[in-house]
C-alpha positions as CSV (number, residue, x, y, z in Angstrom):
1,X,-23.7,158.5,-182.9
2,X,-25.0,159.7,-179.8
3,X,-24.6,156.4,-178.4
4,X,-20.9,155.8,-179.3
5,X,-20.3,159.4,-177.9
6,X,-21.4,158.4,-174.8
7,X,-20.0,154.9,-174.3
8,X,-16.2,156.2,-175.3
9,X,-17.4,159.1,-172.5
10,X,-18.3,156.2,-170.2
11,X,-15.1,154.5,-171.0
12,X,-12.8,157.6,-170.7
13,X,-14.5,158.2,-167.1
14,X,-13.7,155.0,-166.0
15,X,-9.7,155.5,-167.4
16,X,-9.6,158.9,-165.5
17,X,-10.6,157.1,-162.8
18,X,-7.9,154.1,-163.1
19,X,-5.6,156.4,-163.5
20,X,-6.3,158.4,-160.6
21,X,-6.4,155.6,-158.2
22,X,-3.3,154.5,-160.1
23,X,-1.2,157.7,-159.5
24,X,-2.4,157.6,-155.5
25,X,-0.7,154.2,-154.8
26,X,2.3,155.1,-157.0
27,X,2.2,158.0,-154.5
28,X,1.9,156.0,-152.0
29,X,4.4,153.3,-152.5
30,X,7.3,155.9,-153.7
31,X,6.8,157.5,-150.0
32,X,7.0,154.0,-148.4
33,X,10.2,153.6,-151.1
34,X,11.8,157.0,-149.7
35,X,11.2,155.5,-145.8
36,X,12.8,152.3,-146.5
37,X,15.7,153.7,-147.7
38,X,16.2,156.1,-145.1
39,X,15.9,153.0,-142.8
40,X,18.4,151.4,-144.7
41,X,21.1,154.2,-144.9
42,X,20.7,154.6,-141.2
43,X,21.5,151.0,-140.9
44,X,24.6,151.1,-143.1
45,X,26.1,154.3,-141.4
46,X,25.1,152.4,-137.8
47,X,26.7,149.6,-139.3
48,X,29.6,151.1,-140.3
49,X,30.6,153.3,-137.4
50,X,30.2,149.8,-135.1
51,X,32.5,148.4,-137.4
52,X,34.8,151.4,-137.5
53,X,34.6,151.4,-133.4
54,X,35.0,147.5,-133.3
55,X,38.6,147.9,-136.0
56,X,39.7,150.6,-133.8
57,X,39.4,148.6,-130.1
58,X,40.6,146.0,-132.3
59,X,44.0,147.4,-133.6
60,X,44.5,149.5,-130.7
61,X,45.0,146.6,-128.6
62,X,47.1,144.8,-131.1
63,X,44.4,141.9,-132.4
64,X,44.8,141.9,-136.1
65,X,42.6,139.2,-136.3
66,X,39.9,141.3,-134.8
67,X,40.6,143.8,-136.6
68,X,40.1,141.8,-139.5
69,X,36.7,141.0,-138.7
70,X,38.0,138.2,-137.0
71,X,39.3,136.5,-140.6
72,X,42.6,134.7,-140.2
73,X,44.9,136.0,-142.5
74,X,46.0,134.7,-145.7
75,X,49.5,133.2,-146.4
76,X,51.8,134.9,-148.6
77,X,52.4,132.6,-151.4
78,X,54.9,134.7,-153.2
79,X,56.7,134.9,-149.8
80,X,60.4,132.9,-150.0
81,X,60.1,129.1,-149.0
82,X,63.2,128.3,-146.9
83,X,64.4,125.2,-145.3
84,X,63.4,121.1,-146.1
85,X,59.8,120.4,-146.9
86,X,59.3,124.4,-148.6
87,X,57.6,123.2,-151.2
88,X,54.6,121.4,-149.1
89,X,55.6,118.3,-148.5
90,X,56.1,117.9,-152.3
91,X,59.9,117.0,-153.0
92,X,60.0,115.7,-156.5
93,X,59.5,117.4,-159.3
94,X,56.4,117.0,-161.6
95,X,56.3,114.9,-164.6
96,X,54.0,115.4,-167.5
97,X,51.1,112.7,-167.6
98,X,51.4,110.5,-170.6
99,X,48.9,111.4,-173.3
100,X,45.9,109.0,-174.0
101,X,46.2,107.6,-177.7
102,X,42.7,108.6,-179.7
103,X,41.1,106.3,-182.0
104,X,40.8,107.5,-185.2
């Protein structure tokens, strides 16, 4: 009996001492958590006040396109089509494709 006693003592030692060691690099990794996302916020406000700046040189001298993030802007496809050739080139109108015959 006295043996068991002091092997499970042994063993619960040895967990106390796992754990400890285990709750000092939790510890230490949620501190090194907590500094990388500082880092990161910094760098997404930094980010976003160049980009605010950059938008605002941007549209105050009238480049859209910078403005934009220097994207070229995308048609309007619901816009009216007016004149010959409005429909892309495409004058005729669309037939249905014949339907392939399955064997049975």
């Amino acid at each position: 009996m006295d043996r068991l006693n002091a092997k499970l003592y042994l063993q619960n030692c040895f967990i106390m001492k796992e754990n400890e060691r285990l709750r000092k690099k939790a510890l230490l990794l949620n501190h090194e958590n907590q500094a990388l996302l500082t880092e990161l916020k910094q760098r997404i406000a930094k980010t976003a006040a160049a980009a605010a700046t950059n938008n605002g040189n941007a549209k105050s001298n009238g480049n859209v396109a910078a403005a934009a993030g220097n994207r070229t802007p995308i048609p309007d496809l619901n816009a009216a089509a007016t004149g010959p050739g409005a429909h892309g080139g495409h004058e005729k109108a669309a037939s249905p494709k014949p339907k392939k015959a399955v064997a049975n």
